[in-house]
VOPAGU-2260 file (C-alpha; in pm, 1 decimal, decimal comma):
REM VOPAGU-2260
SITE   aa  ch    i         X         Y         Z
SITE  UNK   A    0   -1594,2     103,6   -2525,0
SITE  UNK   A    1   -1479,2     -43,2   -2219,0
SITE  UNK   A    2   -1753,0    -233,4   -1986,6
SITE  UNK   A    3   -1816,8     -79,3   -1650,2
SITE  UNK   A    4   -1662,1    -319,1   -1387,3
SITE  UNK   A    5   -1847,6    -431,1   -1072,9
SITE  UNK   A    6   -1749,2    -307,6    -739,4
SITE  UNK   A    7   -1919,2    -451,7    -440,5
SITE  UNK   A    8   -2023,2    -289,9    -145,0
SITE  UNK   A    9   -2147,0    -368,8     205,0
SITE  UNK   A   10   -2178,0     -61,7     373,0
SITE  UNK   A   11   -2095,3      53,8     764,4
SITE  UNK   A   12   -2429,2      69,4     862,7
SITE  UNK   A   13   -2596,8    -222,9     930,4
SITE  UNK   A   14   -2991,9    -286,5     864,4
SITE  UNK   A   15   -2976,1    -681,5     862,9
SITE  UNK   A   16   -2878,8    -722,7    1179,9
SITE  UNK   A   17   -2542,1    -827,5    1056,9
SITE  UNK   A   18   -2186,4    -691,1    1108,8
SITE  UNK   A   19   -1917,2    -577,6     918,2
SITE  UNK   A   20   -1665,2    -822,5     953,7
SITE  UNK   A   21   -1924,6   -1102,5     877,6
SITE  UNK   A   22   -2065,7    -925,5     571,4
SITE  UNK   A   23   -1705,4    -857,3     457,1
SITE  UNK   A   24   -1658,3   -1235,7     462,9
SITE  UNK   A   25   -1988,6   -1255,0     223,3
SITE  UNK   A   26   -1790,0   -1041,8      13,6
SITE  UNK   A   27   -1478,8   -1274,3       6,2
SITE  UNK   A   28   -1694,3   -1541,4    -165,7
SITE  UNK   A   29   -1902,3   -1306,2    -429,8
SITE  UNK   A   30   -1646,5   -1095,5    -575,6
SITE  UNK   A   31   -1327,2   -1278,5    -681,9
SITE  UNK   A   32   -1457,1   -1704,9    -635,6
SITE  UNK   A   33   -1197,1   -1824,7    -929,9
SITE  UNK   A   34    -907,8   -1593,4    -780,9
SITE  UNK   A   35    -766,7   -1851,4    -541,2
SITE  UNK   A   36    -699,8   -2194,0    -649,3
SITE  UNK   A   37    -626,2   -2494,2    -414,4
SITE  UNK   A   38    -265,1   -2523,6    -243,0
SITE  UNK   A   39    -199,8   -2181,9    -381,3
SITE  UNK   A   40      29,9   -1992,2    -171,7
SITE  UNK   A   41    -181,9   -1676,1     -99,1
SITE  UNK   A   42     -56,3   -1323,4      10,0
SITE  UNK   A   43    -304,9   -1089,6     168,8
SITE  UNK   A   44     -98,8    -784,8     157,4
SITE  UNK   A   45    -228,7    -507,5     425,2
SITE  UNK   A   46     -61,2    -307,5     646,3
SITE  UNK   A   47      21,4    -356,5    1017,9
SITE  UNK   A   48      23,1       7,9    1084,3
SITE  UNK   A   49     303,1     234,4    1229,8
SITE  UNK   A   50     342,6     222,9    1611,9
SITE  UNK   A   51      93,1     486,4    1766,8
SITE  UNK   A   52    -143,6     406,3    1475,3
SITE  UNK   A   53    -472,0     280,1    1577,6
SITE  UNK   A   54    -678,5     288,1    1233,0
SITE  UNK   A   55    -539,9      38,9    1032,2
SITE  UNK   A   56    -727,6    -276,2     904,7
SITE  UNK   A   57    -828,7    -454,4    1215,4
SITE  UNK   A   58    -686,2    -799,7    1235,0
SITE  UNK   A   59   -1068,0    -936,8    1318,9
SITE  UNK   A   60   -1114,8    -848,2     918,9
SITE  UNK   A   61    -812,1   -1017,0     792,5
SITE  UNK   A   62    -897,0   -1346,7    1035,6
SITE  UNK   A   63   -1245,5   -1324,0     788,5
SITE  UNK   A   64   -1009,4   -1331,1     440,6
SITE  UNK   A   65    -749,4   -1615,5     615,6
SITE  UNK   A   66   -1084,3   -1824,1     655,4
SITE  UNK   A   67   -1208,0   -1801,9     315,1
SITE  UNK   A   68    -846,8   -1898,6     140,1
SITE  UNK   A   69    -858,9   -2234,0     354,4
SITE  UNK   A   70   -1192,0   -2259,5     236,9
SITE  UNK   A   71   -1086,9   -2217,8     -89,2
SITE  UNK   A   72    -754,6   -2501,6     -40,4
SITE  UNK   A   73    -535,5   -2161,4     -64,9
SITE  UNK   A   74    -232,0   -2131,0     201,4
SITE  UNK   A   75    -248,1   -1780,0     293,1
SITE  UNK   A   76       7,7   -1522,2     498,9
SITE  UNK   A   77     -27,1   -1164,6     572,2
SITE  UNK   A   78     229,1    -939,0     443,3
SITE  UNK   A   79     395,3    -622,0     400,8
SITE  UNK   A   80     746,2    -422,5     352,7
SITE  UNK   A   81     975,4    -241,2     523,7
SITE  UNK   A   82     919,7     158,3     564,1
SITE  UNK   A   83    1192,6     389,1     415,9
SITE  UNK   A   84    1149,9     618,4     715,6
SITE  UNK   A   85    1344,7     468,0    1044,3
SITE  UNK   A   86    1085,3     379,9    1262,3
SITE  UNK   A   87     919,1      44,3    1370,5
SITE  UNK   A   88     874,8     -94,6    1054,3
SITE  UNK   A   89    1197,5      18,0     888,9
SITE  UNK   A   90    1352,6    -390,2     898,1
SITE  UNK   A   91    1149,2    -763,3     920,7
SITE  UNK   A   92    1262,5    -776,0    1317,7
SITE  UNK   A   93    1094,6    -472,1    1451,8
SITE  UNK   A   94     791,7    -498,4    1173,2
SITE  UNK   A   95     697,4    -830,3    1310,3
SITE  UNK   A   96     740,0    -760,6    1626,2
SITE  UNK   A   97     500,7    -444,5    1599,3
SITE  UNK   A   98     281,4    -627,2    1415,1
SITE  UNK   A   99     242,3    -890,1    1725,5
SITE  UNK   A  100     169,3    -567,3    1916,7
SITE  UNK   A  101    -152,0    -461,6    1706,3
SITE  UNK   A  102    -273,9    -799,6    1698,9
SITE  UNK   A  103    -175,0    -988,6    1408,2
SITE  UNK   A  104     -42,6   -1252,1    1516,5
SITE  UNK   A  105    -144,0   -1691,2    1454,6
SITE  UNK   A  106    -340,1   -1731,2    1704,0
SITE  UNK   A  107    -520,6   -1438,4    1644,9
SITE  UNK   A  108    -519,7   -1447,3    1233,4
SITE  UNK   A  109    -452,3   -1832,0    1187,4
SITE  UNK   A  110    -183,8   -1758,2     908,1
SITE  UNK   A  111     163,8   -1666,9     945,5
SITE  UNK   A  112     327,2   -1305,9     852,5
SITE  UNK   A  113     596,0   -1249,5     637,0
SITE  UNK   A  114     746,7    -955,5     569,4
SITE  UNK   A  115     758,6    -906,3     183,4
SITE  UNK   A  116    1137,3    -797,3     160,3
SITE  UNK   A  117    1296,3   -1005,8     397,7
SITE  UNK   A  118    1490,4    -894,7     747,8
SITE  UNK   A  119    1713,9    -588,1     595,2
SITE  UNK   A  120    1461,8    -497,9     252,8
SITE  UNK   A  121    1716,3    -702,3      34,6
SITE  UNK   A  122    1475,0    -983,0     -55,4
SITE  UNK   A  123    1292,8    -813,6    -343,9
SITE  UNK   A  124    1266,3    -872,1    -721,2
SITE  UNK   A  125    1327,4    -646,1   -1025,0
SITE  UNK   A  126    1042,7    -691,9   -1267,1
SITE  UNK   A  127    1055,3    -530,1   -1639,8
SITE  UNK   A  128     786,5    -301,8   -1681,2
SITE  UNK   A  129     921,8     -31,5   -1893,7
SITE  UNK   A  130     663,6     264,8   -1856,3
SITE  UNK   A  131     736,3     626,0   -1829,9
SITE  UNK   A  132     921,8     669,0   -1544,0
SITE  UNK   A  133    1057,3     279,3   -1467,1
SITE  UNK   A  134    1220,6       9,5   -1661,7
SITE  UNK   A  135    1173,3    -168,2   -1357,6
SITE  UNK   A  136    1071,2    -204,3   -1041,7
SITE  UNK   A  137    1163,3    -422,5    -700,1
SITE  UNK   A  138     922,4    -506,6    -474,4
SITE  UNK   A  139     913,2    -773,2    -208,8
SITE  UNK   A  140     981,4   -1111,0    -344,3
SITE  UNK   A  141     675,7   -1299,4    -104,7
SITE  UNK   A  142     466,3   -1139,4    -319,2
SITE  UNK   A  143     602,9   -1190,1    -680,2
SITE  UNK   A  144     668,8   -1560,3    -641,4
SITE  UNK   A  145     249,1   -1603,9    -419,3
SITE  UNK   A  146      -4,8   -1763,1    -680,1
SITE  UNK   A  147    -246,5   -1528,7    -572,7
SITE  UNK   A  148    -296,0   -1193,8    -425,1
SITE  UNK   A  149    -572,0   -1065,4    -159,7
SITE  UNK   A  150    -521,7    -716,8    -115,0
SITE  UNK   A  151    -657,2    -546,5     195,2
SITE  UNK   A  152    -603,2    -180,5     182,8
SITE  UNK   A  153    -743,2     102,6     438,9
SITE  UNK   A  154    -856,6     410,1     255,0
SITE  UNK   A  155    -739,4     742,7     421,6
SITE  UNK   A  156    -568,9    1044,2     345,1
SITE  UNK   A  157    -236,8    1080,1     283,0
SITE  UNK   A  158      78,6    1359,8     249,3
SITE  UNK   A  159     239,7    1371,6     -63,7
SITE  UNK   A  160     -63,8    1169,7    -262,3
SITE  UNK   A  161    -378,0    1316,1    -163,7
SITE  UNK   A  162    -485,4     965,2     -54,7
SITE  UNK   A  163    -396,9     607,4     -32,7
SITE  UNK   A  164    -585,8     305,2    -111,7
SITE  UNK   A  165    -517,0       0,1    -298,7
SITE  UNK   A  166    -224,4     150,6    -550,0
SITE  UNK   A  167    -100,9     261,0    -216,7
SITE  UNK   A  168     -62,9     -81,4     -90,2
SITE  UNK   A  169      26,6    -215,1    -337,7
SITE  UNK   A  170     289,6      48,7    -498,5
SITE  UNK   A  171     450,4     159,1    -221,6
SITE  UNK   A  172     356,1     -87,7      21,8
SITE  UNK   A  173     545,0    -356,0    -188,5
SITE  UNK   A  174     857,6    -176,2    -282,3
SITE  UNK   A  175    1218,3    -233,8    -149,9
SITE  UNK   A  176    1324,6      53,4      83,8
SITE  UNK   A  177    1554,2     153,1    -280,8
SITE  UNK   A  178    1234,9     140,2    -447,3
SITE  UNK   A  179    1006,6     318,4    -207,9
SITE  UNK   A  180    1338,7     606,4    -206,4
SITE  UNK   A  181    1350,9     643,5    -576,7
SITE  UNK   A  182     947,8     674,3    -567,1
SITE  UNK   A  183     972,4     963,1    -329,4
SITE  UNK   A  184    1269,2    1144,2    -512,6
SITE  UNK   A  185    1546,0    1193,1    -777,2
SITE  UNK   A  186    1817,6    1022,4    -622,3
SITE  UNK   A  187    2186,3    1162,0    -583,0
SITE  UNK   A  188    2311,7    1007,0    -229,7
SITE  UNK   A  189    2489,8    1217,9      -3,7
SITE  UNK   A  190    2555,0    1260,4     397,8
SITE  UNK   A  191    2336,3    1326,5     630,9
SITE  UNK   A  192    2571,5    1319,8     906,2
SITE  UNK   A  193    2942,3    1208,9     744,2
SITE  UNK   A  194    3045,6    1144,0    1110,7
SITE  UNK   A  195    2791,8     864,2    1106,2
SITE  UNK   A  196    2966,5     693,2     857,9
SITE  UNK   A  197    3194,3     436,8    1004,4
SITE  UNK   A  198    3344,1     316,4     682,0
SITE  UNK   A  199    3182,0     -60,5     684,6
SITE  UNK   A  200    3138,6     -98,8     302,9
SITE  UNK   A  201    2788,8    -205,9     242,8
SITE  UNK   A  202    2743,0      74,2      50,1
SITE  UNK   A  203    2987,7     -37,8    -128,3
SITE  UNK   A  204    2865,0    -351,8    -130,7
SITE  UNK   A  205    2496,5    -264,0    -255,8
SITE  UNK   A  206    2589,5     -19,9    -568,4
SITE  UNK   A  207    2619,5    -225,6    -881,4
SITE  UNK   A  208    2814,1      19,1   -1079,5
SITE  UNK   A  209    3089,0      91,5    -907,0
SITE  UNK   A  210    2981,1     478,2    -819,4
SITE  UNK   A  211    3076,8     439,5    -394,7
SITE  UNK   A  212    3453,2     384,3    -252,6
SITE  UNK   A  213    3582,2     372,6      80,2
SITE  UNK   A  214    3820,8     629,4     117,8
SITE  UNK   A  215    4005,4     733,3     410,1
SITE  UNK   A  216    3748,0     536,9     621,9
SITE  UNK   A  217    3465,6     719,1     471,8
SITE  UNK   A  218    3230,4     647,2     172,7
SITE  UNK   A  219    3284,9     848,7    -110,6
SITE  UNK   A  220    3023,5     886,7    -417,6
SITE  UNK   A  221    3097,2     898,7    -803,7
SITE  UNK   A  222    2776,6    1111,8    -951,6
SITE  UNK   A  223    2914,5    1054,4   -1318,0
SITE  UNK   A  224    2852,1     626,9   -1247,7
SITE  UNK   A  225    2510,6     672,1   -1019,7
SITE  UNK   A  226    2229,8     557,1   -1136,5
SITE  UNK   A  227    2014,4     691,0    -847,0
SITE  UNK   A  228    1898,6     333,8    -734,8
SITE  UNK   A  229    1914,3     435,1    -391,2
SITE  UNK   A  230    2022,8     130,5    -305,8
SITE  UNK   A  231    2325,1     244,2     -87,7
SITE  UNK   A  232    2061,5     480,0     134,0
SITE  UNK   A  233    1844,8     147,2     209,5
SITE  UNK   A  234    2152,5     -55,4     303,2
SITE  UNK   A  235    2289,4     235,8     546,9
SITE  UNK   A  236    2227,5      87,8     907,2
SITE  UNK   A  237    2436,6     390,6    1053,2
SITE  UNK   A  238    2183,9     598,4     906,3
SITE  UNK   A  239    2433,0     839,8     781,5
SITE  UNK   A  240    2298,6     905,5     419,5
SITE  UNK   A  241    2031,0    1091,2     393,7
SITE  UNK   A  242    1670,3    1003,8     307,3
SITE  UNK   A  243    1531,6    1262,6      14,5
SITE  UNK   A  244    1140,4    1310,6     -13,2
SITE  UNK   A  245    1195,6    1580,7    -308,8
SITE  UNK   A  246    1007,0    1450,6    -552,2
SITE  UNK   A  247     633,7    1609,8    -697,4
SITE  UNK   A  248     331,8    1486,5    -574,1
SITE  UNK   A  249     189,0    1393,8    -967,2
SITE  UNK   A  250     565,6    1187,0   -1034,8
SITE  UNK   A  251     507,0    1020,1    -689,1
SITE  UNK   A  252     197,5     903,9    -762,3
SITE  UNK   A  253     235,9     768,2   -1120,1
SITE  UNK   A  254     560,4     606,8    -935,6
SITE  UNK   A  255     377,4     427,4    -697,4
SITE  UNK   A  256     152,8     339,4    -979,7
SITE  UNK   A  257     399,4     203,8   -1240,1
SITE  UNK   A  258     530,0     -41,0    -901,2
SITE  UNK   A  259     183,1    -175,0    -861,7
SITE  UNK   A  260     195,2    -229,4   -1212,8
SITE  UNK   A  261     447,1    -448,2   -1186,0
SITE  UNK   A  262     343,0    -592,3    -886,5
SITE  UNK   A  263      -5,4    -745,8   -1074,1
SITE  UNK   A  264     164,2    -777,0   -1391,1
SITE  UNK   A  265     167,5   -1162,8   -1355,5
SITE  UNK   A  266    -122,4   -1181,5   -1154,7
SITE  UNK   A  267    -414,2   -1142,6   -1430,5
SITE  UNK   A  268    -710,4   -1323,4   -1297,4
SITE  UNK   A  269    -525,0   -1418,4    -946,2
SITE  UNK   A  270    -568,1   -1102,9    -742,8
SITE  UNK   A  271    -870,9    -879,7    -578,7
SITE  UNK   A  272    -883,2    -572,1    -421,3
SITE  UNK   A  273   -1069,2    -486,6     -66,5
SITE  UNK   A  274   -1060,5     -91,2      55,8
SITE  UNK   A  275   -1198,5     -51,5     384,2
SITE  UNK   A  276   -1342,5     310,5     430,3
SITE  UNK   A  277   -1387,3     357,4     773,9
SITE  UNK   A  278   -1232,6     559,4    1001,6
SITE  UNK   A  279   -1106,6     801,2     725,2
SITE  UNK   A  280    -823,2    1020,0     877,0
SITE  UNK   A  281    -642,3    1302,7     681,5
SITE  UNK   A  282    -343,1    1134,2     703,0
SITE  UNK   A  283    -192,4     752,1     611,8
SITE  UNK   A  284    -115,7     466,1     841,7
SITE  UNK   A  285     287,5     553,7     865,4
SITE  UNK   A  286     200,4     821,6    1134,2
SITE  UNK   A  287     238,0     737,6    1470,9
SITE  UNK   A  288    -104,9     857,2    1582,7
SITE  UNK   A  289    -482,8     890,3    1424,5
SITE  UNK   A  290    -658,9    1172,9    1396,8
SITE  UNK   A  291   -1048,5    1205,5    1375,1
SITE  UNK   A  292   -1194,0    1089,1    1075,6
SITE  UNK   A  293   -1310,5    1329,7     789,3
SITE  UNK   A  294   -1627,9    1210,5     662,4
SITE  UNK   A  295   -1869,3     874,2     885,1
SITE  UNK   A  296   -1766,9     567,0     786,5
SITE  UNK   A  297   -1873,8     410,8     440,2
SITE  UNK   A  298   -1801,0      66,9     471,3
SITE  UNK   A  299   -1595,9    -212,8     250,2
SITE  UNK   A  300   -1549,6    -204,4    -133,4
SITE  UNK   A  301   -1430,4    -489,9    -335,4
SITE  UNK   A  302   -1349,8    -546,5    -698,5
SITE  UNK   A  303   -1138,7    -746,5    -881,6
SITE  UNK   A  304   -1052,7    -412,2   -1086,4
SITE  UNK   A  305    -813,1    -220,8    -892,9
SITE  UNK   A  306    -923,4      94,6   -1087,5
SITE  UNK   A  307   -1266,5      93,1   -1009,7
SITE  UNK   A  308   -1249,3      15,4    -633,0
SITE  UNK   A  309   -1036,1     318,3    -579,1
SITE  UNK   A  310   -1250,5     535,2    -817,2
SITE  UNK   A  311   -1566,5     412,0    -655,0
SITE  UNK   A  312   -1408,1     472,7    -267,8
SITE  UNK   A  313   -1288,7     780,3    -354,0
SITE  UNK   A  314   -1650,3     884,2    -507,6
SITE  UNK   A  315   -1835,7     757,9    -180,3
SITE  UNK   A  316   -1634,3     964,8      41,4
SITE  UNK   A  317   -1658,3    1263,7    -144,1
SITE  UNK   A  318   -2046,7    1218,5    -150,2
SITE  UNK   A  319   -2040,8    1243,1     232,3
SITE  UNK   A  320   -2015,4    1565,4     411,3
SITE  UNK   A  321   -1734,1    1660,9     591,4
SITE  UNK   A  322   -1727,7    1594,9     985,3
SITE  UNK   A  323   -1753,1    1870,5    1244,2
SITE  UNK   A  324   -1429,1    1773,1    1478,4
SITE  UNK   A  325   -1230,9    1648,4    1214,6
SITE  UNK   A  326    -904,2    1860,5    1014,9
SITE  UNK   A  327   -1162,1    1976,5     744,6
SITE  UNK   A  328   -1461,5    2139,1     995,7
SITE  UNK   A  329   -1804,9    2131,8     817,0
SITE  UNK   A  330   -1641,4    2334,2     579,6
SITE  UNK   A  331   -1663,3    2081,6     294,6
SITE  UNK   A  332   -2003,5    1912,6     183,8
SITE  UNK   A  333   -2087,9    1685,1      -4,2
SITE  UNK   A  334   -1997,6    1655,0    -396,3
SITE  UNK   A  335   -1673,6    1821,7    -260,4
SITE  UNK   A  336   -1340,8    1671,3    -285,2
SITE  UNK   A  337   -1243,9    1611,2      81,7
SITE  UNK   A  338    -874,4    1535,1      47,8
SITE  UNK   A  339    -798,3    1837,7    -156,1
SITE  UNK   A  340   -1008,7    2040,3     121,5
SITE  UNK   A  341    -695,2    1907,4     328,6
SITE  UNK   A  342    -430,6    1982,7      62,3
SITE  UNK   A  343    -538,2    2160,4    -224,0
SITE  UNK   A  344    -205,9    2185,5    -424,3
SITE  UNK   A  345    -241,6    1786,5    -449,4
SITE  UNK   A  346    -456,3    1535,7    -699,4
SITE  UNK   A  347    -476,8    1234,3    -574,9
SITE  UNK   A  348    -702,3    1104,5    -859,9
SITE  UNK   A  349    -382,2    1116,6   -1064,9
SITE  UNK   A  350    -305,0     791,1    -941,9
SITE  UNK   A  351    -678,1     693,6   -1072,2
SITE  UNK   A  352    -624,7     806,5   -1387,9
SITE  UNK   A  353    -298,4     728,1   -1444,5
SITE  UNK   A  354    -394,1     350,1   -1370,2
SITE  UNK   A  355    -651,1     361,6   -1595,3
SITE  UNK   A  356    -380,5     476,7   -1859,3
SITE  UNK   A  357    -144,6     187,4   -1802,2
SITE  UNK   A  358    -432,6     -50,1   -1906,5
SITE  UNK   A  359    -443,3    -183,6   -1520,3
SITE  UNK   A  360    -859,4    -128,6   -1502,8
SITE  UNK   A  361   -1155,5      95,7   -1589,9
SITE  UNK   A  362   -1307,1     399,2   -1400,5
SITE  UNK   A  363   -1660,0     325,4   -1493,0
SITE  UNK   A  364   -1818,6     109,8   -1203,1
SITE  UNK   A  365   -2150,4     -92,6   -1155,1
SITE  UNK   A  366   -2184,4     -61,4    -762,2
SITE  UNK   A  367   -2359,8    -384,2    -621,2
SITE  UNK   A  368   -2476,6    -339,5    -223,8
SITE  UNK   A  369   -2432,8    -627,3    -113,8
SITE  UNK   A  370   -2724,7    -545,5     175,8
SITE  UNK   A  371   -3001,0    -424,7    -105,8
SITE  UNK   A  372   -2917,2    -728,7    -285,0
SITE  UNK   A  373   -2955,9    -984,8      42,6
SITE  UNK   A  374   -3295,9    -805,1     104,1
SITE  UNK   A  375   -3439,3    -899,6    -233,8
């Protein structure tokens, strides 16, 4: 029988007279100390939050995690990839630039950014994995080819997957624009507006078996030679094709799971996993706009088993009562699954269990508060 793996936990409220942020850096050094190595190159992948959006990880919290990899001899940057959606975040240019806007920047983080997939979500790697629903998978390349991995991750709600914490992050938040489209849906391309289309080829370009021609000025699709890659909808800059989100919520999450999977597959021993429960709105980060939060805050998790950090977050949040002027009411208390009291048709734990299928981590936990244990 598997061992229970230890989560750590400084929680929101604070009875030593000590804050978050400096009790998350206490964290840093007792839960992975052998996971960064000197002159490794160190990504801490979070997210810099969609324009409008106001609850992601503050930067003061990722300043604390920059710190400790120079302490350690590690050189760190902050990271993420570009959206699928077309908004702010959809290519490197605007995503940086947004990114300055909500704070991150060097002189407020002391490491550089770097967005994980490069300017136009091209730079990304295909990694064998060959599970259920992938052979492989493409995430950004600043993240396969880093020594080590910090990852930072908010825990909210979230549309299509109940939630989204670490395999959040790290699934979706990794993959190529293709990637992040075949996650969300069975791919056949086809127009969203054909007028858009101004015949330029990189469609053309992008599809490595042969299934898109330019004909008559316009890009025409073979069905019979696509693979549903989705790589010509990533590439479109005219927008034209259209961006499909038909996929179930269960496939979607064991998607996103199977990319995180291959995102840690060569990082055994060289990554650790932060969720940040506070300020836990119904809905993910990508919005441009935060609602109320659902339950108080909990406070910061940390594990080096992605598994049991999101089994333990999601456990502490459902052992909270619901908040009065939030999207659930007071209807749900506590022992009650909050994000299903948002959208009952979807289980997020899927991606939990799923996780725990692939081998990635166990869903029994020791918690460790990191305040009890100071107090001692």
């Amino acid at each position: 029988m598997k061992e229970a793996a230890r989560v750590y936990f400084a929680p929101a409220r604070s009875k030593t007279n000590r804050g978050l942020a400096d009790r998350f850096a206490q964290m840093l050094d007792t839960v992975g100390p052998d996971v960064v190595r000197k002159s490794d190159l160190v990504a801490l992948k979070t997210t810099f939050g969609e324009e409008g959006c106001t609850s992601f990880v503050r930067p003061l919290y990722l300043r604390k995690a920059v710190d400790w990899v120079k302490k350690k001899g590690g050189k760190p940057f902050l990271t993420d990839s570009s959206t699928l959606y077309h908004g702010r975040r959809s290519n490197g240019v605007d995503h940086l630039n947004l990114a300055v806007e909500h704070g991150f920047s060097y002189a407020t983080i002391g490491a550089p950014l770097v967005i994980a997939d490069g300017i136009r979500s091209r730079d990304y790697v295909e990694v064998d994995v060959g599970l259920k629903h992938f052979k492989t998978v493409k995430f950004g390349s600043a993240a396969y080819y880093a020594d080590s991995l910090v990852c930072v991750s908010h825990f909210k709600g979230h549309l299509a997957t109940g939630f989204g914490g670490t395999f959040k992050n790290l699934g979706m938040g990794l993959g190529s624009r293709s990637a992040k489209q075949t996650m969300h849906a069975v791919v056949k391309p086809e127009f969203k507006d054909e007028s858009l289309c101004t015949g330029c080829g990189d469609c053309v370009k992008a599809c490595a078996t042969g299934a898109v021609r330019v004909v008559s000025g316009k890009a025409t699709f073979d069905y019979s030679k696509c693979t549903g890659c989705a790589e010509c909808i990533s590439v479109c800059t005219q927008r034209a094709l259209r961006i499909l989100w038909n996929e179930s919520s269960r496939n979607l999450c064991e998607k996103m799971v199977e990319t995180a999977y291959g995102v840690l597959k060569d990082k055994k021993g060289r990554a650790v996993f932060f969720n940040f429960v506070i300020d836990v709105t119904p809905d993910c980060d990508c919005l441009s706009w935060s609602d109320n939060p659902i339950v108080q805050d909990v406070g910061v998790l940390g594990s080096t088993d992605p598994v049991a950090v999101e089994q333990a977050s999601l456990d502490m949040v459902n052992a909270r009562p619901s908040l009065p002027d939030s999207e659930i009411g007071e209807s749900a208390g506590p022992g009650t699954d909050k994000f299903k009291a948002i959208r009952p048709d979807i289980d997020g734990e899927v991606q939990i269990e799923y996780a725990e299928e692939l081998g990635m981590g166990t869903r029994k936990y020791e918690l460790v508060n990191l305040d009890e244990r100071a107090q001692k």
